[in-house]
C-alpha positions as a Markdown table, in Angstrom:
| # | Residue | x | y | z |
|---|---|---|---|---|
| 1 | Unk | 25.0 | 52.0 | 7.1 |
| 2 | Unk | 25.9 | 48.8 | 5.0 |
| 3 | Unk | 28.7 | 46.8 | 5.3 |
| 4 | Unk | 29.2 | 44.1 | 3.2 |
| 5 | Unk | 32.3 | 41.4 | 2.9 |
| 6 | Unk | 33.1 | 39.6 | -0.1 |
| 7 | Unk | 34.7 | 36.6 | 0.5 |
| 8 | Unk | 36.3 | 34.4 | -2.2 |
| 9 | Unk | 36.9 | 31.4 | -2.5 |
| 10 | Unk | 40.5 | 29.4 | -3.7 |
| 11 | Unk | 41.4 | 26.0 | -4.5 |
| 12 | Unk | 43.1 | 25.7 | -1.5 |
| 13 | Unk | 40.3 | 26.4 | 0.6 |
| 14 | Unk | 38.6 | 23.4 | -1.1 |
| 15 | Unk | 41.2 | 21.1 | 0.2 |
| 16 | Unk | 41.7 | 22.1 | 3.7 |
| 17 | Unk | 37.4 | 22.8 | 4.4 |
| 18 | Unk | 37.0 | 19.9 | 6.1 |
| 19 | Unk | 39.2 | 20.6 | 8.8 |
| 20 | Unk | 37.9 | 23.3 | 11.5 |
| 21 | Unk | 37.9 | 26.2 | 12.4 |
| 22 | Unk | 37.1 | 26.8 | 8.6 |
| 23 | Unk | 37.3 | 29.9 | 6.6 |
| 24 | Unk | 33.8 | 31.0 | 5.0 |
| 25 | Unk | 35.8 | 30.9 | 1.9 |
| 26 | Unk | 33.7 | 30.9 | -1.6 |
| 27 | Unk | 30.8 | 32.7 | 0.6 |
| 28 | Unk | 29.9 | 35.6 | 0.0 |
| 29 | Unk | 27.9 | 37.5 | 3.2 |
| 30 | Unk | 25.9 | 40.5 | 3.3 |
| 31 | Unk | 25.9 | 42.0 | 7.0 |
| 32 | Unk | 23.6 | 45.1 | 6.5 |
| 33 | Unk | 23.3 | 46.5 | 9.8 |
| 34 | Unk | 20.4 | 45.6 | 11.0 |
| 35 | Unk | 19.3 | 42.4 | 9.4 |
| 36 | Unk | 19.6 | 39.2 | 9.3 |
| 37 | Unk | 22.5 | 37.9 | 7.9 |
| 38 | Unk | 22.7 | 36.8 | 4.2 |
| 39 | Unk | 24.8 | 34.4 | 2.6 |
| 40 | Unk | 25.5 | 33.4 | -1.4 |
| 41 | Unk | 23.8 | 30.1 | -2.3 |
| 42 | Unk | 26.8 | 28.4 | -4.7 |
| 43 | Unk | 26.7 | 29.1 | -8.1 |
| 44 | Unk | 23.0 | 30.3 | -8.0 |
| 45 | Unk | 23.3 | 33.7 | -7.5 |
| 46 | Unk | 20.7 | 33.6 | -4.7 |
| 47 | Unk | 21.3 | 35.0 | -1.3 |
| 48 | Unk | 19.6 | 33.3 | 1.8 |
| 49 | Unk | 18.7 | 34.5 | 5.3 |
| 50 | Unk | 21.4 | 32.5 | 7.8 |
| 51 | Unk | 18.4 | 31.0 | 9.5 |
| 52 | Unk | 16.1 | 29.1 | 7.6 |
| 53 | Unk | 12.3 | 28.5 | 8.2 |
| 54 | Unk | 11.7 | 24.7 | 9.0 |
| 55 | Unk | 8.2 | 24.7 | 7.6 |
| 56 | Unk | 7.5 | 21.3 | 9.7 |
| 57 | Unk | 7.2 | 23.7 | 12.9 |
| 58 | Unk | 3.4 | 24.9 | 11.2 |
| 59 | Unk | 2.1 | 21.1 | 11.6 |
| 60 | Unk | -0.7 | 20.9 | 13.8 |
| 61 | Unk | -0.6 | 25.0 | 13.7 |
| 62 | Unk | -4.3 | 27.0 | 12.8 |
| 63 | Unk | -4.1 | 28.7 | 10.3 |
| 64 | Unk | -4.1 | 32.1 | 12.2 |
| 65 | Unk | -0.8 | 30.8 | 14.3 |
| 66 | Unk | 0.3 | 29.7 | 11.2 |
| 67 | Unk | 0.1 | 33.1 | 9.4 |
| 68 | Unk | 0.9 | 35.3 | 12.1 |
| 69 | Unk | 4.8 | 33.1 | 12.4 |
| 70 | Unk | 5.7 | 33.4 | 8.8 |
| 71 | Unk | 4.5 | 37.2 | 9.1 |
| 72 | Unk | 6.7 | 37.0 | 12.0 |
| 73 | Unk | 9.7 | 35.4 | 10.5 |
| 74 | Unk | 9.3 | 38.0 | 7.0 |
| 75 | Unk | 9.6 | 40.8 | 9.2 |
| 76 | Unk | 12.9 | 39.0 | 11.3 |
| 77 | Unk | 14.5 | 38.5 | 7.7 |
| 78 | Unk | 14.3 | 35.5 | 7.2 |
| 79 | Unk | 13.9 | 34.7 | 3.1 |
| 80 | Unk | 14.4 | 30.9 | 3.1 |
| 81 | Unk | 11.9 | 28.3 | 3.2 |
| 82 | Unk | 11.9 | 24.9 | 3.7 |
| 83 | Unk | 8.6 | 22.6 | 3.0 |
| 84 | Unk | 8.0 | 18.7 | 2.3 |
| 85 | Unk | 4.1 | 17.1 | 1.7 |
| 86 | Unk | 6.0 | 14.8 | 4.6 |
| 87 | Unk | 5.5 | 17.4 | 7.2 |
| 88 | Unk | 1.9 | 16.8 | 8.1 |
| 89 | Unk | 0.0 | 19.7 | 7.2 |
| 90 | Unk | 2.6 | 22.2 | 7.2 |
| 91 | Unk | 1.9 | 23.0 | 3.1 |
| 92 | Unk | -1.5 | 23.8 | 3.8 |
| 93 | Unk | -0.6 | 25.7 | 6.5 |
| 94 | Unk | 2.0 | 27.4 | 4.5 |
| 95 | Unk | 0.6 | 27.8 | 1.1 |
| 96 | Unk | -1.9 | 30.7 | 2.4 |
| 97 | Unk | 0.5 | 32.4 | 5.2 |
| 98 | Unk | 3.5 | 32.8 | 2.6 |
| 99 | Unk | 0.9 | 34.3 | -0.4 |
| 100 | Unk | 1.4 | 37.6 | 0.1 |
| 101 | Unk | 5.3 | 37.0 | 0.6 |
| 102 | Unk | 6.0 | 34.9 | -2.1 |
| 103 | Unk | 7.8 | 37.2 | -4.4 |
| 104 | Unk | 9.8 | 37.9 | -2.0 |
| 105 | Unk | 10.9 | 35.1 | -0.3 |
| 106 | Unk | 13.0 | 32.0 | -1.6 |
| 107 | Unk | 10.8 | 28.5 | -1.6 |
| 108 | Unk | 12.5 | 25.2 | -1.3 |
| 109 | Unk | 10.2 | 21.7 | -1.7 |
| 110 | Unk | 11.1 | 18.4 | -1.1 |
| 111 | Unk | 9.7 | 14.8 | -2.3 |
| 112 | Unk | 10.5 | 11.6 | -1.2 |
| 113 | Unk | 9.6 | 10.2 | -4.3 |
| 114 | Unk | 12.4 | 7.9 | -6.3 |
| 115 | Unk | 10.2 | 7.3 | -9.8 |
| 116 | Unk | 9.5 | 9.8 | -12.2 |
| 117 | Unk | 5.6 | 9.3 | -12.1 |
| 118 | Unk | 5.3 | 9.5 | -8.6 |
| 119 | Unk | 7.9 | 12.8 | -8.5 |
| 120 | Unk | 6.0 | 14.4 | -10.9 |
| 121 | Unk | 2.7 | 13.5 | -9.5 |
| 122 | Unk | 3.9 | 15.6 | -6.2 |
| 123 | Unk | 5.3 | 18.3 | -7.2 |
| 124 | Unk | 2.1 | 19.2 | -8.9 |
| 125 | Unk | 0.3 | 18.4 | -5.4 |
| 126 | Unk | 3.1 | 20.0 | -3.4 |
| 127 | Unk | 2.6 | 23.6 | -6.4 |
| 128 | Unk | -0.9 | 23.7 | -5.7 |
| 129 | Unk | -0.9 | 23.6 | -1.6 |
| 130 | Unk | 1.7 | 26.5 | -1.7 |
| 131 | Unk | -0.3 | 28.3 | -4.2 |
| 132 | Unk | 2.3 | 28.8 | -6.4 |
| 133 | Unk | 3.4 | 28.4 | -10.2 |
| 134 | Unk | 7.1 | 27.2 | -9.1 |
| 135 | Unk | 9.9 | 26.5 | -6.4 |
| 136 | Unk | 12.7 | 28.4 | -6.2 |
| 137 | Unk | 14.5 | 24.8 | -5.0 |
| 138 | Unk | 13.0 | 21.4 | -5.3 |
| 139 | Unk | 14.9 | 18.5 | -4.3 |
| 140 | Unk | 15.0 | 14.9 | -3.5 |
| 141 | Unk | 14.1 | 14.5 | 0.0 |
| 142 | Unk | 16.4 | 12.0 | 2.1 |
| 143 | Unk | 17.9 | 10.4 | 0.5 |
| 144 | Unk | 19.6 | 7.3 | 2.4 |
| 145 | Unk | 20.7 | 3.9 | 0.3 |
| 146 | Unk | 22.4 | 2.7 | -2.4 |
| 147 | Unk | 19.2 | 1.6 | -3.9 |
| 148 | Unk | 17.8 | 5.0 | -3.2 |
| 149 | Unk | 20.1 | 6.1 | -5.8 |
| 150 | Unk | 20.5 | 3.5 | -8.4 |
| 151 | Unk | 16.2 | 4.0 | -8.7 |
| 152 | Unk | 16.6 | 8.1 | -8.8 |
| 153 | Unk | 19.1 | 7.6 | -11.8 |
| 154 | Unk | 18.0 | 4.5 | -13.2 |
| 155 | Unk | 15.2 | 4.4 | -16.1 |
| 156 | Unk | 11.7 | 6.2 | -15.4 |
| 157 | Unk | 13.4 | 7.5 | -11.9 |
| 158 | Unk | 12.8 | 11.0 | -10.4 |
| 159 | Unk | 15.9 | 12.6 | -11.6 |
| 160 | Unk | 13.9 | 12.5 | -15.0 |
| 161 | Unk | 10.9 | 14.5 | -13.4 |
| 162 | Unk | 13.6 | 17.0 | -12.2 |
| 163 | Unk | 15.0 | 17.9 | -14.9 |
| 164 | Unk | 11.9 | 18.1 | -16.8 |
| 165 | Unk | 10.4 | 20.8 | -14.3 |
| 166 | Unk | 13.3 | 22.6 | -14.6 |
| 167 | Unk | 12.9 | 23.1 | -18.5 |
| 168 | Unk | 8.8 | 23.9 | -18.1 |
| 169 | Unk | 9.9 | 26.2 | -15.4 |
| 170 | Unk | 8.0 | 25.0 | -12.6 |
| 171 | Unk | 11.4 | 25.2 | -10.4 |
| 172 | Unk | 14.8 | 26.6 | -10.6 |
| 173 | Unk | 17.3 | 25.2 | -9.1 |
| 174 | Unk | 17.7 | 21.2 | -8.0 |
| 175 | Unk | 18.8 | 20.1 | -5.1 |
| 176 | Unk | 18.8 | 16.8 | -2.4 |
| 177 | Unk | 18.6 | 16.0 | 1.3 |
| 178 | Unk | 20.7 | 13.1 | 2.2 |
| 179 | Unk | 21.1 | 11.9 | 5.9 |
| 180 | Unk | 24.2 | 9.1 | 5.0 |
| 181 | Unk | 27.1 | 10.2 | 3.9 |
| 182 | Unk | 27.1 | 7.7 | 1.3 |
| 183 | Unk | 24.1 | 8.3 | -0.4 |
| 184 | Unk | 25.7 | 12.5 | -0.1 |
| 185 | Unk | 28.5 | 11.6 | -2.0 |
| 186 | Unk | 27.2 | 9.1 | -4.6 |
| 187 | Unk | 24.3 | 11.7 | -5.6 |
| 188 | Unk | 27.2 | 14.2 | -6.2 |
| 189 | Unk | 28.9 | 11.8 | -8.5 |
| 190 | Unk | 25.7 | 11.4 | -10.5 |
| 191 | Unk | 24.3 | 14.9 | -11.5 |
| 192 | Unk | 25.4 | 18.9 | -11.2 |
| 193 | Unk | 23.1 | 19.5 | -8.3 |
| 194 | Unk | 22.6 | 23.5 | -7.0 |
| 195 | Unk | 22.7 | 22.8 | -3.8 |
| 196 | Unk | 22.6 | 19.8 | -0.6 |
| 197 | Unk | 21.0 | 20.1 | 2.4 |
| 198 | Unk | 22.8 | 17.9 | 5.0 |
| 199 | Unk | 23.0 | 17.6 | 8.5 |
| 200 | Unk | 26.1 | 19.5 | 10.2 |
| 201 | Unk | 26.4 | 19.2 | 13.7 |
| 202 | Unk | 29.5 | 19.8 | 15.8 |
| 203 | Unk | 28.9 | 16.0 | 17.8 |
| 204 | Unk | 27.9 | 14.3 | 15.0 |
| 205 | Unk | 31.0 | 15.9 | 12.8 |
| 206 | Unk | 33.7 | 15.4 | 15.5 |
| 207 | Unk | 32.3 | 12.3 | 17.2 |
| 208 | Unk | 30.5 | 10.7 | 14.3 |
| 209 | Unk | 32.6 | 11.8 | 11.5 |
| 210 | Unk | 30.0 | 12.6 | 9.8 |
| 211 | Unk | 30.0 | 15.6 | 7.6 |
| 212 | Unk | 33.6 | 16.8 | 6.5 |
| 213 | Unk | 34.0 | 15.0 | 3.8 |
| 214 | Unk | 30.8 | 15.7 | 2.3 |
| 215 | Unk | 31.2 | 19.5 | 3.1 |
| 216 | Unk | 34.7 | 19.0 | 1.4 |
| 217 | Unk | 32.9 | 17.7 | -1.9 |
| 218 | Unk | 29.9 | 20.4 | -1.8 |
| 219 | Unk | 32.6 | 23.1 | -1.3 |
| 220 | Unk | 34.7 | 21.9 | -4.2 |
| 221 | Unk | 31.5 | 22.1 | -6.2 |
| 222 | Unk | 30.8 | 25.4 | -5.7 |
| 223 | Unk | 27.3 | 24.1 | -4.8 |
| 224 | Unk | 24.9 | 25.8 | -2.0 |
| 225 | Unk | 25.4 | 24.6 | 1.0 |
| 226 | Unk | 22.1 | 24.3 | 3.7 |
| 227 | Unk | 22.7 | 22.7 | 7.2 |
| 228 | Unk | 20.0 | 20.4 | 9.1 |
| 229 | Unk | 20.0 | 19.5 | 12.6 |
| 230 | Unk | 22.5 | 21.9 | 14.2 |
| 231 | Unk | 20.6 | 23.1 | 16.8 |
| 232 | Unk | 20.0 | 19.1 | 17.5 |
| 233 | Unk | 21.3 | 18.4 | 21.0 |
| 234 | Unk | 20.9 | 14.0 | 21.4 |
| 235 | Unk | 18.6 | 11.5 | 20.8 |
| 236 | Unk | 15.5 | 11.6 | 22.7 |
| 237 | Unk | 16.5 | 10.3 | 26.5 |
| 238 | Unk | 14.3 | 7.0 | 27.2 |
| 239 | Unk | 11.4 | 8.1 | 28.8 |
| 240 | Unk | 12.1 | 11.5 | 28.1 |
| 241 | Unk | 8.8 | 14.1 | 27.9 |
| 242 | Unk | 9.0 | 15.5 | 24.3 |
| 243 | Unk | 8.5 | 19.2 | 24.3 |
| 244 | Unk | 9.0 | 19.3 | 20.8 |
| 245 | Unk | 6.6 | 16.6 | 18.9 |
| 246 | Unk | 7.6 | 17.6 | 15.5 |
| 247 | Unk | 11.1 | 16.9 | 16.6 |
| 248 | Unk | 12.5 | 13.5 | 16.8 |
| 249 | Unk | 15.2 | 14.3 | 18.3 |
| 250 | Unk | 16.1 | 16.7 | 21.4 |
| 251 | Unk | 16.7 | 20.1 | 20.0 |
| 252 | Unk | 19.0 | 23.0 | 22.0 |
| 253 | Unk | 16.8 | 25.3 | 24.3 |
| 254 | Unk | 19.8 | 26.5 | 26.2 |
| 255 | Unk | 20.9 | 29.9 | 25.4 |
| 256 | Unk | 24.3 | 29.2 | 25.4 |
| 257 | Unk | 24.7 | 25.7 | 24.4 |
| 258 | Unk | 22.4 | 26.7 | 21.2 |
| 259 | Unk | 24.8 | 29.5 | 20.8 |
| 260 | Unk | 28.1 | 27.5 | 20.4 |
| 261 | Unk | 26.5 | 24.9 | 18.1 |
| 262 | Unk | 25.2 | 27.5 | 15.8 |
| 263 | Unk | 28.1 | 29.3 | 15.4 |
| 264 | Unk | 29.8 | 25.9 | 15.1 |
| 265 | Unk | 27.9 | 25.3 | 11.6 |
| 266 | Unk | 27.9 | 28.8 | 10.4 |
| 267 | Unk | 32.0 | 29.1 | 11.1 |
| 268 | Unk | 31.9 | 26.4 | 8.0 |
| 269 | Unk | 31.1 | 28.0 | 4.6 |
| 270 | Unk | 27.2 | 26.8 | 5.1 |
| 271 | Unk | 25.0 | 29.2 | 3.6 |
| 272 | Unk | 22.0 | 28.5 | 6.0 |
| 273 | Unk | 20.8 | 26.4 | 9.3 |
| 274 | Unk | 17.1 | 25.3 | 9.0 |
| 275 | Unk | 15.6 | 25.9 | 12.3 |
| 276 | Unk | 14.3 | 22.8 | 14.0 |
| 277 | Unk | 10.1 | 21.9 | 13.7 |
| 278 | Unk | 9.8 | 23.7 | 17.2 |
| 279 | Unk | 8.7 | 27.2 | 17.3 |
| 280 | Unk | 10.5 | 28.0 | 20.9 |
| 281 | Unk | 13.4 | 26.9 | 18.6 |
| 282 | Unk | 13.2 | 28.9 | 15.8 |
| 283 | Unk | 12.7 | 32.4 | 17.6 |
| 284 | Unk | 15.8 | 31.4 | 20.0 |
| 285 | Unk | 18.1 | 31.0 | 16.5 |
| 286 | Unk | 16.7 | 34.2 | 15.0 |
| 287 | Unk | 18.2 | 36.1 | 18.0 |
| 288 | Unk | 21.1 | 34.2 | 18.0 |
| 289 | Unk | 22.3 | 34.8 | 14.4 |
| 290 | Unk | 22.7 | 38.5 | 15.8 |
| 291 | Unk | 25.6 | 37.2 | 18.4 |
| 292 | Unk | 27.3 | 34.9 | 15.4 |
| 293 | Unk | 30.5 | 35.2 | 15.0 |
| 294 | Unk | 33.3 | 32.4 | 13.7 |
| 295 | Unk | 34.5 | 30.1 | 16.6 |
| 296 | Unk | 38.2 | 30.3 | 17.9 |
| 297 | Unk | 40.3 | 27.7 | 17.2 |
| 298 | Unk | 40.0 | 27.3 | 21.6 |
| 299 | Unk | 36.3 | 27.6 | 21.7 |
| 300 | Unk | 36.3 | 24.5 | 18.6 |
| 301 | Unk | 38.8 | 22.3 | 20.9 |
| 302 | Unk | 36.7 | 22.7 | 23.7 |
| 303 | Unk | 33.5 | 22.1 | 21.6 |
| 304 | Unk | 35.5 | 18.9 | 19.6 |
| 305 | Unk | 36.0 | 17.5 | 23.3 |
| 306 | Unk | 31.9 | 18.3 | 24.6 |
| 307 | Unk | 31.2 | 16.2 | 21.3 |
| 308 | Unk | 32.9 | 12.9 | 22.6 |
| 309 | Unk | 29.9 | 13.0 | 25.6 |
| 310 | Unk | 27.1 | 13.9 | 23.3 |
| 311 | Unk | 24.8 | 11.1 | 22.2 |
| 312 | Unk | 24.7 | 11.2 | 18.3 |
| 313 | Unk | 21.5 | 11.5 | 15.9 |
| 314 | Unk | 23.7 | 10.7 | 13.1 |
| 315 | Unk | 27.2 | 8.7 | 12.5 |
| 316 | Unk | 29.7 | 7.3 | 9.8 |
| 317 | Unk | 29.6 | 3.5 | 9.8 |
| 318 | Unk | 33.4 | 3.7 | 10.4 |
| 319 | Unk | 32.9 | 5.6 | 12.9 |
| 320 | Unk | 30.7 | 2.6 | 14.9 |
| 321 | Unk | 33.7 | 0.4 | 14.4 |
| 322 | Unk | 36.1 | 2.9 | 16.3 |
């Protein structure tokens, strides 16, 4: 049996989504018994798997791992890809396992590139390792500095080879990764972007203040809104043996701990969590999506209070000063 529930979103609920617990309001979710959990994607008419496949996890993978995970992940639900030529060999790694998929799945590329030459020059690269004739998403790829965005929108910068590929059809939506909140909020100033992938964590959102207000602008929008780093517990301790090497920083393997910071980002109208680049990882949030449901406003006091112990990965520069 299907059961699906349309949420809509009001101008209201723009104002007040900063504040948690949140409403999922302007998301729409499809909870077909069953499977994964779907959400609306903004304005794009796309729906997207809850959990997302962090394509860095393949680097260093053989190709048989490789295929065998994203077979894996197809049959779990999961519909959302994430890929950058910055994750080792993880687009060579993915480009053969996701072939059979790829009409079925939607594929979301990256580039750290700031100049239109150089943009250009890797999507073509990044098109032919995926073995594909377009992305479903390609956006800039973290974006950090002032400077980072005065090149993207100045003369001859990416933003030019974006919108170029979007008009031959070699993507179709546009997008960016930021990890400052300035650079978040200045690239939404500049250009309609579809959609912003952005780090939402409860410790570095409560502690670091760093997220609201750029989940307040996305919201108000109506762009698609994909979480990084909430399954990210701290920095790496000093001395610490790094399970995950793709990770650089300590990802949630407890159960429960995992548990309350993934529901923490989903209770927010996110449409998707990208898994960490740790395999253990990424199987632990598929069968945790099952248990999601929205925080209470007891269980988010309890969680903004954790936060205030939690070392942060990310943080407002206000927030340094407090």
């Amino acid at each position: 049996m299907k059961r699906r529930s349309f949420i809509k979103g009001t101008a209201s609920a723009a104002a007040t989504v900063a504040c948690f617990p949140a409403a999922l309001s302007g998301i729409e979710r499809d909870l077909t018994s069953g499977r994964l959990e779907r959400r609306s994607l903004g304005r794009t008419g796309e729906k997207l798997s809850v959990i997302g496949f962090g394509s860095f996890m393949l680097n260093g993978m053989t190709p048989e791992a490789a295929g065998r995970l994203v077979a894996e992940a197809i049959d779990a639900g999961v519909n959302y890809f994430d890929v950058a030529p910055t994750y080792g060999n993880a687009e060579e790694r993915l480009g053969p396992a996701l072939a059979s998929f790829r009409q079925r799945v939607f594929l979301a590329c990256k580039t750290t590139q700031r100049r239109r030459a150089e943009a250009a020059a890797e999507l073509e690269r990044s098109l032919g390792q995926l073995r594909t004739d377009h992305f479903d998403l390609y956006q800039l790829h973290a974006v950090t500095t002032d400077q980072d965005v005065a090149t993207i929108f100045g003369p001859g910068g990416a933003i030019e080879a974006f919108t170029a590929a979007r008009k031959a059809g070699k993507v179709r939506f546009l997008g960016f990764s930021a990890h400052s909140v300035e650079a978040a909020l200045a690239l939404m100033d500049r250009f309609e972007f579809d959609s912003i992938l952005f780090p939402f964590n409860y410790a570095t959102w409560h502690a670091g203040d760093f997220g609201p207000q750029v989940l307040s602008r996305a919201h108000q929008q109506q762009m698609g809104i994909l979480a990084l780093k909430s399954l990210a517990k701290q920095p790496w301790p000093k001395d610490a043996k790094r399970f995950a090497p793709n990770c650089w920083y300590e990802p949630f393997l407890d159960p429960a701990e995992a548990l309350l910071a993934l529901r923490f980002t989903l209770s927010h109208p996110v449409t998707a969590a990208v898994s960490p680049a740790y395999e253990p990882c990424f199987r632990l949030a598929l069968r945790l999506a099952s248990q999601f449901s929205p925080l209470t406003p007891t269980e988010a006091a309890a969680l903004k209070e954790r936060a205030a112990a939690v070392g942060l990965i990310f943080k407002h520069p206000r927030a340094e000063k407090a």
